[in-house]
C-alpha positions in Angstrom: 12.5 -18.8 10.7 13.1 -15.0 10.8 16.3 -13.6 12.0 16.7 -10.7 14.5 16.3 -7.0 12.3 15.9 -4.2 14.4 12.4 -3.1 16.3 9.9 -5.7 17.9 6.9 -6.7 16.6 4.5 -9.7 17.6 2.5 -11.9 14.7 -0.5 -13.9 15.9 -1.4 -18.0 14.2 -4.0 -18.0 11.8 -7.2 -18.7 13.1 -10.6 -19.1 11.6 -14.1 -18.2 13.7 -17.1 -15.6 12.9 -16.9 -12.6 11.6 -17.6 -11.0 14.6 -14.7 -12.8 16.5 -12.5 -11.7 13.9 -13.6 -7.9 14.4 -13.3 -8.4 18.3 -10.2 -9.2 17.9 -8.8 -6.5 15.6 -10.4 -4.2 17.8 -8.4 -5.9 20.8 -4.8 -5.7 18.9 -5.3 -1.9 18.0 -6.3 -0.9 21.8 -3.5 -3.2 22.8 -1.0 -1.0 21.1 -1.8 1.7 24.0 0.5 -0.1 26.7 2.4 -2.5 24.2 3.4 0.0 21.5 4.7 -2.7 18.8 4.1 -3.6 15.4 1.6 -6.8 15.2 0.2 -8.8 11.7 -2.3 -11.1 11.7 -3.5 -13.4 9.2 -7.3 -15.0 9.7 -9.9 -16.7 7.8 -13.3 -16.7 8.1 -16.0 -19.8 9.2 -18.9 -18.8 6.6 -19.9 -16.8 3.8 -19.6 -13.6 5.6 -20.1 -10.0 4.0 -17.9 -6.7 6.1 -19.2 -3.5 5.8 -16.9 -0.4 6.4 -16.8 1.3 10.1 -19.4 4.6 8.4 -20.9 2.4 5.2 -24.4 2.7 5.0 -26.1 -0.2 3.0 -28.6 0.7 0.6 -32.8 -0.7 1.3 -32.5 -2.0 -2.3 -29.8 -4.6 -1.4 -31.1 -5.8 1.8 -32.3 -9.1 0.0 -29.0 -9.9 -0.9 -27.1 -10.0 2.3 -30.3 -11.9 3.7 -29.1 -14.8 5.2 -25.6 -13.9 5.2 -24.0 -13.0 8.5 -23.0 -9.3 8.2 -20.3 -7.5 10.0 -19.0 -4.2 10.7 -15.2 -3.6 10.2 -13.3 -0.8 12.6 -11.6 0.6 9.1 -13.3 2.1 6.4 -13.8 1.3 2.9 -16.8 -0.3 1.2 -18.5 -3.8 1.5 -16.1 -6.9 1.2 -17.7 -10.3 0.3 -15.3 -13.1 2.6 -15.8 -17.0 1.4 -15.5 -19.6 3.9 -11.8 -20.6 4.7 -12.7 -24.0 3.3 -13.0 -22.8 0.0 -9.4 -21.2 0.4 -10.5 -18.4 -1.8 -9.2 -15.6 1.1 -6.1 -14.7 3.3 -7.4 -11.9 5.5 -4.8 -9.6 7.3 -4.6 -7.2 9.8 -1.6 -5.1 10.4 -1.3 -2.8 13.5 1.5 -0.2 13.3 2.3 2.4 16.2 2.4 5.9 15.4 5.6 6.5 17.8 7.3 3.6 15.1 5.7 5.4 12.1 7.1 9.0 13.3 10.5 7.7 13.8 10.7 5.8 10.3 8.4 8.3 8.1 9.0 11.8 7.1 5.3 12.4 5.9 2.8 11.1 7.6 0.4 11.6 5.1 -2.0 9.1 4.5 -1.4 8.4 1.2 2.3 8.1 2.5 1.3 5.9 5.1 -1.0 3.6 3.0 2.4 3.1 0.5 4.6 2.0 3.6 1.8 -0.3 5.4 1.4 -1.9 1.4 5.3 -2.5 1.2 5.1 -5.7 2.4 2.3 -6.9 -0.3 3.7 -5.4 -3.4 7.2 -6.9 -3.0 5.6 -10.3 -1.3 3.9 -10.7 -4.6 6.6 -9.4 -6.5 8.6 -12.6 -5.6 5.8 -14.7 -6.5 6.1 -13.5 -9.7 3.0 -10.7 -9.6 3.7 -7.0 -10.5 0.3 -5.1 -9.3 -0.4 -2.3 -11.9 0.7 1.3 -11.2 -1.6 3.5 -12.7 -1.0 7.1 -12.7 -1.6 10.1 -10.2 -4.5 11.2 -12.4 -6.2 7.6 -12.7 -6.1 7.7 -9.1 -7.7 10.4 -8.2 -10.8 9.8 -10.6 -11.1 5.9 -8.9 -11.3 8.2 -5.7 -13.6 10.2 -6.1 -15.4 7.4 -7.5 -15.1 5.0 -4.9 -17.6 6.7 -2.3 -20.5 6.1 -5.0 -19.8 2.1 -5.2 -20.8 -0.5 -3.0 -18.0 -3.1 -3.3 -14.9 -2.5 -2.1 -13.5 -4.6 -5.3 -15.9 -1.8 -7.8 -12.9 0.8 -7.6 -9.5 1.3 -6.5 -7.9 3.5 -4.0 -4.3 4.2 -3.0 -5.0 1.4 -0.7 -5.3 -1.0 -2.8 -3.6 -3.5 -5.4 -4.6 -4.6 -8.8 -3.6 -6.2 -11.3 -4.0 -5.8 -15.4 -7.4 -4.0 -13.9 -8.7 -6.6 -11.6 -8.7 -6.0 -8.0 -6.5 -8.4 -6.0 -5.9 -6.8 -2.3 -8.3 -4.4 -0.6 -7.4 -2.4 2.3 -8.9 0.1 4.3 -6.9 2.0 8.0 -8.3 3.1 11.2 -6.4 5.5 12.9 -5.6 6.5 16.6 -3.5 8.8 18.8 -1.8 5.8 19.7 -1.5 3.2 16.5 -3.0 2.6 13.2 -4.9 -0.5 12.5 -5.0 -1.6 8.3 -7.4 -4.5 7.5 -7.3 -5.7 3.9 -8.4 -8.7 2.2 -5.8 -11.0 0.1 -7.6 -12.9 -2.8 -6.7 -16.4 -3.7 -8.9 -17.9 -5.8 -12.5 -15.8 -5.4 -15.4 -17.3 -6.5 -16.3 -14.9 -9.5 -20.2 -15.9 -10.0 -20.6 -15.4 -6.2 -19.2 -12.2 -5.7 -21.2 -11.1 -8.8 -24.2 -12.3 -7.0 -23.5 -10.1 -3.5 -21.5 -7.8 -5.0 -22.8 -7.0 -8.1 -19.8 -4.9 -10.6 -16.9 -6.0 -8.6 -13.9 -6.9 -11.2 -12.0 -9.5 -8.9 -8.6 -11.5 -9.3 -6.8 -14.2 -6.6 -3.0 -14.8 -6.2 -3.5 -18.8 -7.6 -5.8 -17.3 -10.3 -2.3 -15.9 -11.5 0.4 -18.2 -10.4 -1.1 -21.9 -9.9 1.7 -22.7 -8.2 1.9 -20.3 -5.5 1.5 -22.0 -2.3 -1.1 -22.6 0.0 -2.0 -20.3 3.0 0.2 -21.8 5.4 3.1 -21.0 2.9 1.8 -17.4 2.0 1.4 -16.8 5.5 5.1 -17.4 6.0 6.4 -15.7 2.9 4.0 -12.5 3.8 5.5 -12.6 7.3 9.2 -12.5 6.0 8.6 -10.1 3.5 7.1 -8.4 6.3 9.9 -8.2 8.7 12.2 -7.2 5.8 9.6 -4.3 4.6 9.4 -3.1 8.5 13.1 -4.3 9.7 11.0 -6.4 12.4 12.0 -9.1 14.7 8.6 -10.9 14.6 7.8 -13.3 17.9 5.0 -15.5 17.7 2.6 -14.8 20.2 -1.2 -16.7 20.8 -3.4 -13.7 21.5 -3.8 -10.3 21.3 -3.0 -8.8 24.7 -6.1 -7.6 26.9 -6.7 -3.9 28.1 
């Protein structure tokens, strides 16, 4: 399926469990990278309604009646709250994308993280490129008031950072990083086909576009899962291997 390019990297097979699992295991690939320093995407979906909050988010008393009921998780990364549907109602492809620091010091000049958050999003922009979606590019200026905007908002999908992707406005891939000495771990959630009413409900002011919303005849997640993945190896000149599990500490 992929062809050999250069530096090693592992991908794990889509899976769907609890939220929790899900953030158990992220956790697991980024401390893996300590003694197996290579690149490693995973895609995942998610058993329930489930609503992530970011690693320092702190959710307001007056919403508490809205996640009731709802299991509620914490990511590692940061970023604000992310409303996930149920992988049944294929509305989500979920990634997470662990990159080593040694790898990004050998291919970066600037380690900034606004330079870092471009490279780590290659893969999406051009994977949705060829599927015949240009994400908007607004300017330097636009992005800086989102920004300092984005602190003040509760969904992730209210406001845009340099993390994320839109398109004519609406916000189609959120992301958010956690870094370590060893490795940086970026989680992001790919829309498909959200459930607008829904996310209005939990997530009151989020502005929020999927893939098939777009492109009706993009394929399914098994098929976007292998056209990220290529994309992927291209963006990151990565050999991927398949491998069942993140390795254990």
């Amino acid at each position: 399926m992929l062809t050999s390019m250069g530096s090693q990297g592992y991908w794990l097979p889509y899976r769907v469990a609890s939220g929790a699992w899900q953030m158990q295991q992220d956790r697991q690939l980024l401390d893996g990278m300590r003694r197996d320093p290579r690149l490693v995407l995973r895609f995942y979906g998610w058993d329930q309604l489930t609503l992530s909050l970011g690693r320092h988010q702190v959710w307001p008393d007056s919403l508490m009646g809205v996640s009731s009921g709802i299991p509620t998780v914490r990511r590692p990364t940061g970023g604000r709250a992310v409303l996930h549907q149920a992988a049944a109602d294929q509305a989500e492809l979920t990634y997470s994308l662990g990159i080593p620091l040694l790898y990004l010091r050998e291919t970066l000049p600037n380690l900034k993280r606004a330079c870092v958050y471009d490279y780590c999003c290659r893969f999406l922009v051009q994977g949705l490129a060829e599927l015949g979606i240009a994400v908007d590019a607004p300017s330097p200026d636009e992005c800086g008031i989102q920004e300092r905007l984005y602190p003040n908002k509760i969904s992730c999908f209210a406001a845009r950072t340099r993390a994320d992707l839109s398109w004519r406005g609406q916000k189609l891939i959120g992301s958010a990083q956690l870094w370590q000495p060893w490795g940086i771990l970026q989680q992001g959630s790919i829309l498909l086909r959200p459930n607008r009413a829904l996310w209005e409900r939990h997530l009151s002011g989020s502005t929020v576009v999927g893939i098939h919303d777009i492109c009706p005849q993009s394929p399914g997640i098994p098929g976007l899962i292998e056209h990220f993945l290529r994309v992927a190896g291209q963006c990151f000149s990565v050999d991927w291997q398949r491998q069942e599990n993140c390795p254990k500490n």
